[in-house]
Every structure is written in structure tokens, then in C-alpha cells.
DRENDOBA-902223 format. One record per atom (N, C-alpha, C): residue in three letters; x, y, z. Coordinates in Angstrom, 1 decimal. Each point is the difference from the previous one (the first is absolute). Layout:
# DRENDOBA-902223
REC   code        x        y        z
REC    ALA        X        Y        Z
...
//
This chain:
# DRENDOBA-902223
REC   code        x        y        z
REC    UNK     32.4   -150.2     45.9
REC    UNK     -0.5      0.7     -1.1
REC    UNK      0.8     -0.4     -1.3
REC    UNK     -0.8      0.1     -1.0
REC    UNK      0.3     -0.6     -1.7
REC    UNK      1.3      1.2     -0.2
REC    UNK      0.9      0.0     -1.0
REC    UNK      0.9      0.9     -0.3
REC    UNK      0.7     -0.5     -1.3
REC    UNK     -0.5      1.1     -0.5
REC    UNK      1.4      0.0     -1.7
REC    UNK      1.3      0.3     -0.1
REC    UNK      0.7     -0.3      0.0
REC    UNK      1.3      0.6      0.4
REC    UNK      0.5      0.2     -1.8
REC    UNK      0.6      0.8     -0.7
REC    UNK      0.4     -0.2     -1.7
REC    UNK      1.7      0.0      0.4
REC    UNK      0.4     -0.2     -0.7
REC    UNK      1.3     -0.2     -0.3
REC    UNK      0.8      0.2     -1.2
REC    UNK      1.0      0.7     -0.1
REC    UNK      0.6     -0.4     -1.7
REC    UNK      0.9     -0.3     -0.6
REC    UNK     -0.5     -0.7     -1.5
REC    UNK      0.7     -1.1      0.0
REC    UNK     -1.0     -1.4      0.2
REC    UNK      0.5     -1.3     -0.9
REC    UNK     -0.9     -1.4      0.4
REC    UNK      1.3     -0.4      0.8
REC    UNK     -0.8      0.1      1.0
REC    UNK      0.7     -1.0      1.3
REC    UNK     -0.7     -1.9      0.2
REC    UNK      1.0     -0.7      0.0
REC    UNK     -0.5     -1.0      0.3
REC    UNK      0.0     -0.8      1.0
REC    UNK     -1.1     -1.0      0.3
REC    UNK     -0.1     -0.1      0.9
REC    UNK      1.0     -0.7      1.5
REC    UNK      0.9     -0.5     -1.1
REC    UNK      1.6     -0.4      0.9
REC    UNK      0.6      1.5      0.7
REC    UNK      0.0      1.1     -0.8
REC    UNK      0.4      1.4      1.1
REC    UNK     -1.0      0.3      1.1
REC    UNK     -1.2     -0.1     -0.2
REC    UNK     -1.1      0.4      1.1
REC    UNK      0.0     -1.1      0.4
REC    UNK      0.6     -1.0      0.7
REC    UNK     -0.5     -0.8      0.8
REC    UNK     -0.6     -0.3      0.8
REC    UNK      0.3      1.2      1.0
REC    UNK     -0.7      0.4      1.2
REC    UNK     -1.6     -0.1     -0.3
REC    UNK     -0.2      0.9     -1.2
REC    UNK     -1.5      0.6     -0.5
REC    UNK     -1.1     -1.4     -0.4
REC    UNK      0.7     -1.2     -0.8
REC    UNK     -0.7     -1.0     -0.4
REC    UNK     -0.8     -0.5      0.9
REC    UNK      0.2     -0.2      1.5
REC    UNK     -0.9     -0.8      0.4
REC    UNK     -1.2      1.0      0.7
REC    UNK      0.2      1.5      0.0
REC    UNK     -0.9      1.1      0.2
REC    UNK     -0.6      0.3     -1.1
REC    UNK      0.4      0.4     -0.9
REC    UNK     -0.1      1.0     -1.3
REC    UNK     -0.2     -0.9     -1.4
REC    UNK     -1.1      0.6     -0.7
REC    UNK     -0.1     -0.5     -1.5
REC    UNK      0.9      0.9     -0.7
REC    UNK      0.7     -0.8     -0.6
REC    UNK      0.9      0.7     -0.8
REC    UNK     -0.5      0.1     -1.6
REC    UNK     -0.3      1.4     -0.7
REC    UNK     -0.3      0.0     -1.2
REC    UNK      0.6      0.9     -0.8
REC    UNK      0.0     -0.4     -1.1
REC    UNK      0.9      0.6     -1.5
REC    UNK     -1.0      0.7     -0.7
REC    UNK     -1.2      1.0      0.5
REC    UNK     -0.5     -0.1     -1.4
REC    UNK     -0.1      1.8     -0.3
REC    UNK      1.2      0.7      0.6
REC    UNK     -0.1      1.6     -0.4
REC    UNK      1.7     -0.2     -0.6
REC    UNK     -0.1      0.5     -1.4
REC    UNK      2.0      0.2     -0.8
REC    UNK      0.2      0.6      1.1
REC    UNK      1.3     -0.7      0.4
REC    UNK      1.6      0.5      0.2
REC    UNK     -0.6      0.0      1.9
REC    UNK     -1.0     -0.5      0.5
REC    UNK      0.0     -0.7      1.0
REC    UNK     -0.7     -1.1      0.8
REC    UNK      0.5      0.0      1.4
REC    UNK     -0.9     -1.3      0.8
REC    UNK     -1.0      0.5      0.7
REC    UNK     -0.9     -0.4     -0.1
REC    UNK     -1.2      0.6      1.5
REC    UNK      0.4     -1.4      1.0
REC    UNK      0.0      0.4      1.2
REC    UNK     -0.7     -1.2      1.2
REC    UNK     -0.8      0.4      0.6
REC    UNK     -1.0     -0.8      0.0
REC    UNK     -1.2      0.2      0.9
REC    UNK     -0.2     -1.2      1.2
REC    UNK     -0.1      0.7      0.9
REC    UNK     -0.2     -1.2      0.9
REC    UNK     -0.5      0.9      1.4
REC    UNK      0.1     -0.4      1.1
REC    UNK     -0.9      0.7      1.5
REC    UNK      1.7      0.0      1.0
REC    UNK      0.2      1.2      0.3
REC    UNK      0.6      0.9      0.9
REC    UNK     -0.4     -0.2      1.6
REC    UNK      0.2     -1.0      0.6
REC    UNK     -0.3      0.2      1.6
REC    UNK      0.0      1.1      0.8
REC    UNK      0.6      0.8     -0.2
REC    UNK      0.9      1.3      0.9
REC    UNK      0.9      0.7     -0.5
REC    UNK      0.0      1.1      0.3
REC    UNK      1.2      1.0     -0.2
REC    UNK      1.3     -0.6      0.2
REC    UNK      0.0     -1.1      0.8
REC    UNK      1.5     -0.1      0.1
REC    UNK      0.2     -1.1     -0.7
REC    UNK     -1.1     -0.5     -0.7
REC    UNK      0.0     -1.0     -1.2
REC    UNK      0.4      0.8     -1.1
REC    UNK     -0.8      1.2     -0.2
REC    UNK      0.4      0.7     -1.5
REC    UNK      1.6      0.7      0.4
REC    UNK      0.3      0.3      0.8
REC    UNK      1.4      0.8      0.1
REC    UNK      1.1     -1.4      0.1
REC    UNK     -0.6     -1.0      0.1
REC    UNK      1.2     -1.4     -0.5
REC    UNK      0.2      0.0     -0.9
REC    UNK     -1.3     -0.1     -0.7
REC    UNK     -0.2     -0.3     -1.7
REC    UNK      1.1      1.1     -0.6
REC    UNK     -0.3      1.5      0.0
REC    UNK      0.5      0.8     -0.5
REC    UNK      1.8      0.0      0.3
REC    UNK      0.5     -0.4      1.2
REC    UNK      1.3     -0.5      0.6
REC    UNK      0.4     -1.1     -1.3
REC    UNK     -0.9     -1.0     -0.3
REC    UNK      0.6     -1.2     -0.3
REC    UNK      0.1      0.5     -1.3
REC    UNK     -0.9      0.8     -1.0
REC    UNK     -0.1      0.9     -1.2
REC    UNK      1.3      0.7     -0.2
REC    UNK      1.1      1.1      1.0
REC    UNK      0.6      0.4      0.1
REC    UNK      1.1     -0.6     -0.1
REC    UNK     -0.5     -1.3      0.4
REC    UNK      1.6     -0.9      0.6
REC    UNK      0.6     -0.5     -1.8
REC    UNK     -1.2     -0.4     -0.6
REC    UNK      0.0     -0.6     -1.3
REC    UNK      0.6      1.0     -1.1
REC    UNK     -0.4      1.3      0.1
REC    UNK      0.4      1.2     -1.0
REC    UNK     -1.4      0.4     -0.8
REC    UNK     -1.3     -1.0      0.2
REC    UNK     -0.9      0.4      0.0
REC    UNK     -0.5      1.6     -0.8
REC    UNK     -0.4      0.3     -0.9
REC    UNK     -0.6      1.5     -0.2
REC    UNK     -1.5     -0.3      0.3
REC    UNK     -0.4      0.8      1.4
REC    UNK     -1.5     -0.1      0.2
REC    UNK     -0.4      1.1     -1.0
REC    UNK     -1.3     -0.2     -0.3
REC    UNK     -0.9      0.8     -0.8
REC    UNK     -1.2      1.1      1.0
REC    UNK     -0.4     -1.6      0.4
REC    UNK     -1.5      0.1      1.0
REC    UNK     -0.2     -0.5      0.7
REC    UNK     -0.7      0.2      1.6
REC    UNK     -0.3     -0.2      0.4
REC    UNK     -1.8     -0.1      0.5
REC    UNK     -1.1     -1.0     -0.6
REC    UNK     -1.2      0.5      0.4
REC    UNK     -1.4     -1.1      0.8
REC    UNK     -0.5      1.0      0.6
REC    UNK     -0.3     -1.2      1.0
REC    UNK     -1.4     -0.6     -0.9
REC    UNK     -0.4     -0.9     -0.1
REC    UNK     -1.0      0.0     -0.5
REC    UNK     -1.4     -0.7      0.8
REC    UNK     -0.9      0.7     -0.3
REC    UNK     -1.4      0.0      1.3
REC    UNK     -0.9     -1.0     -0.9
REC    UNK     -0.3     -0.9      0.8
REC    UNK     -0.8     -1.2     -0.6
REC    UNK     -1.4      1.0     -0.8
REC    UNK     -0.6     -0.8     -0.7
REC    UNK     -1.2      1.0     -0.3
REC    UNK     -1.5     -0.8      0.7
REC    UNK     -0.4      0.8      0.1
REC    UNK     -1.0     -0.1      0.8
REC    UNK     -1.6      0.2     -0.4
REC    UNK     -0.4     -0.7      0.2
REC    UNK     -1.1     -0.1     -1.0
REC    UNK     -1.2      1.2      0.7
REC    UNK     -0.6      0.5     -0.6
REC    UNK     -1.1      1.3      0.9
REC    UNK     -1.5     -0.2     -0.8
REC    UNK     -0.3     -1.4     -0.1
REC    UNK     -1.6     -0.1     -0.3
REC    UNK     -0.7      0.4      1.3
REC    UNK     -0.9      1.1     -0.4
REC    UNK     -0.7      0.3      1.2
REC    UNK     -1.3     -1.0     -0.2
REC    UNK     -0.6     -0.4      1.2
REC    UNK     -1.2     -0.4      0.0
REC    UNK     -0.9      1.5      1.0
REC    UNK     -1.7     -0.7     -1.0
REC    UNK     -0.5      0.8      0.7
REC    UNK     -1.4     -0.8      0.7
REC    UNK     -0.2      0.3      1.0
REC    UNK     -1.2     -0.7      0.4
REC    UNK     -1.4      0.9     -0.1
REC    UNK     -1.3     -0.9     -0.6
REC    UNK     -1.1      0.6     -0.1
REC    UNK     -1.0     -0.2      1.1
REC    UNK     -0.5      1.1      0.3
REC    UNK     -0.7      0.2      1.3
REC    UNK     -1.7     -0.4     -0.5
//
């Protein structure tokens, strides 16, 4: 699953290292980082959050994000 993680503060991408080859790292909300990138498992996001802690990290957010999905109905004429 897709996930936002915010952060605060611009972190770059030498501190997240871990996150670069997972996570898009972006600058574009003042006074923080979003990463976005896909969470394998719980015990993937409870690393991430470990390795956040380890750094001194201030998490913001955590949010999952749900691909969108497209809902054209078709209709068939009888």
C-alpha cells in the first residue's frame, strides 16, 4: 500500500537514506518533508517509524493513500 508519511522540518535526502530507494521525497508544504512511497507490512511501517525515532525525526503524519479508482459505469442496451 501507497503511504504519506510528513515530517518536520526539510530533511534531506542523506538523513533518510533508508527512505530514497522506497520513498519520493518531497519539499513542497513550509517547514516540511512529505515521503511517499508503498509500505509492504506492518512490520515494514513499525521499522520505518523505529528508524524515524532513531534520527530524532518529528513525525507529523502518518496516511495511507488508496490508489483512485476509476467507477465509469457502463451500461448495456437490451
Amino acid at each position: 500500500d501507497t503511504h504519506e508519511i510528513v515530517l518536520r522540518g526539510r530533511l534531506s535526502g542523506h538523513v533518510l537514506g533508508p527512505f530514497v530507494d522506497d520513498f519520493t521525497i518531497v519539499h513542497d508544504l513550509p517547514g516540511a518533508t512529505r515521503l511517499v512511497g508503498r509500505v509492504r507490512d506492518a512490520s515494514h511501517l513499525h521499522g520505518l517509524v523505529a528508524y524515524l525515532a532513531s534520527i530524532n525525526a518529528e513525525l507529523i503524519a502518518i496516511t495511507p493513500i488508496n490508489p483512485v479508482i476509476s467507477t465509469t459505469t457502463t451500461r448495456s442496451t437490451s
